[in-house]
C-alpha positions in Angstrom: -11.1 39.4 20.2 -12.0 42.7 18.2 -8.3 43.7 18.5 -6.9 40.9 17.5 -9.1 40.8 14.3 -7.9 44.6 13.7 -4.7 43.6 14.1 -4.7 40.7 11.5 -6.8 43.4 9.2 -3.6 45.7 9.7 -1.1 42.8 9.3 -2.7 41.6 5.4 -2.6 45.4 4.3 0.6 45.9 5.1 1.7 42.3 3.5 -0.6 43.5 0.3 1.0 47.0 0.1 4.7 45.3 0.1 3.9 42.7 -2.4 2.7 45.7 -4.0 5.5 47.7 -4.2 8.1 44.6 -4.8 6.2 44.1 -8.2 5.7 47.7 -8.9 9.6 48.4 -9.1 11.0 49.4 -12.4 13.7 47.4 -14.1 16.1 51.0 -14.5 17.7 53.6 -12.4 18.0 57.0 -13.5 21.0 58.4 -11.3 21.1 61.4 -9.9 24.7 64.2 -11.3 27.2 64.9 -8.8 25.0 68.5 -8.1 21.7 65.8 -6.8 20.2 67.1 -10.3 18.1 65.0 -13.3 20.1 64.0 -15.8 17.6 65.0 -18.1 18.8 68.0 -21.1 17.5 69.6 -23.8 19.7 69.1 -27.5 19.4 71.6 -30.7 20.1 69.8 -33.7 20.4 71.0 -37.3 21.4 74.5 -36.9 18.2 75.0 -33.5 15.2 73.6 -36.0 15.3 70.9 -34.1 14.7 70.2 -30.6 15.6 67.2 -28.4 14.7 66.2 -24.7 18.0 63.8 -23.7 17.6 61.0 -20.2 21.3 60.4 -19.2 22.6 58.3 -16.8 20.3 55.1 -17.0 21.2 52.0 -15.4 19.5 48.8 -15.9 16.9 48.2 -18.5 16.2 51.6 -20.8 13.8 49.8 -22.9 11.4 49.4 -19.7 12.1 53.1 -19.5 11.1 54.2 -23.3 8.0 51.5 -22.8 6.9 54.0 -19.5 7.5 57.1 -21.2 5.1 56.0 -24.1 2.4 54.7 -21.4 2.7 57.6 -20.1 2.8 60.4 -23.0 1.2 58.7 -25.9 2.3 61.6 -28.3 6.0 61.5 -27.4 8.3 60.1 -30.1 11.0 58.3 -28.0 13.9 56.4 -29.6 17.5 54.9 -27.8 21.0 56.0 -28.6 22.2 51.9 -28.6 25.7 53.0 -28.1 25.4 55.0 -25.3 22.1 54.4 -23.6 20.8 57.8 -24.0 17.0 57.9 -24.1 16.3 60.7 -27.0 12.5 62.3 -27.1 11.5 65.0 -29.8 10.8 67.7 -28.7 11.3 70.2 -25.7 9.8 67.8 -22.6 12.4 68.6 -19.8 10.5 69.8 -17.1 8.0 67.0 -17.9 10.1 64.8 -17.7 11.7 65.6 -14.5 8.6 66.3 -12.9 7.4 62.6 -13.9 10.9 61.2 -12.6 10.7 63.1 -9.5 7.2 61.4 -9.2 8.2 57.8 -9.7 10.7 58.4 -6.8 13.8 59.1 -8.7 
């Protein structure tokens, strides 16, 4: 009888931790370049004054991306090239950024 009690214990946590995880699953996929590397650059604009952090290759929603960028660095300024998708951040946030990708499983 204890047993089986464990075993529906085990049985509901796993069930919650996949619900979990189905719901938790971003709306955009940042692919990997052809060398398994981030597609995330730094830009110089204006002559080097000023410094840009670029996301590439983002499939899927990019607004849900600039919406967990802000959640997760308040102080980042983050806009959206519309025509090509690019995700554009002021200032130099590349490692960051990858290390935050690399943490949501990307």
């Amino acid at each position: 009888m204890f047993e089986e009690e464990s075993m529906l214990r085990l049985f509901k946590q796993s069930a919650n931790q996949t619900s979990k995880r189905f719901y938790s699953t971003p709306a955009y996929f940042v692919a990997r370049t052809t060398n398994k590397g981030l597609p995330v650059y730094s830009e110089y604009k204006n002559g080097g004054t000023r410094l840009l952090t670029v996301v590439r290759r983002i499939e899927g929603d990019s607004n849900a991306l600039i919406k967990d960028i802000n959640t997760d660095f308040p102080e980042a300024v983050v806009s959206l090239n519309a025509k090509t998708q690019h995700v554009i951040i002021k200032g130099h946030h590349v490692n960051e950024i990858k290390e935050w990708l690399i943490s949501k499983g990307f």
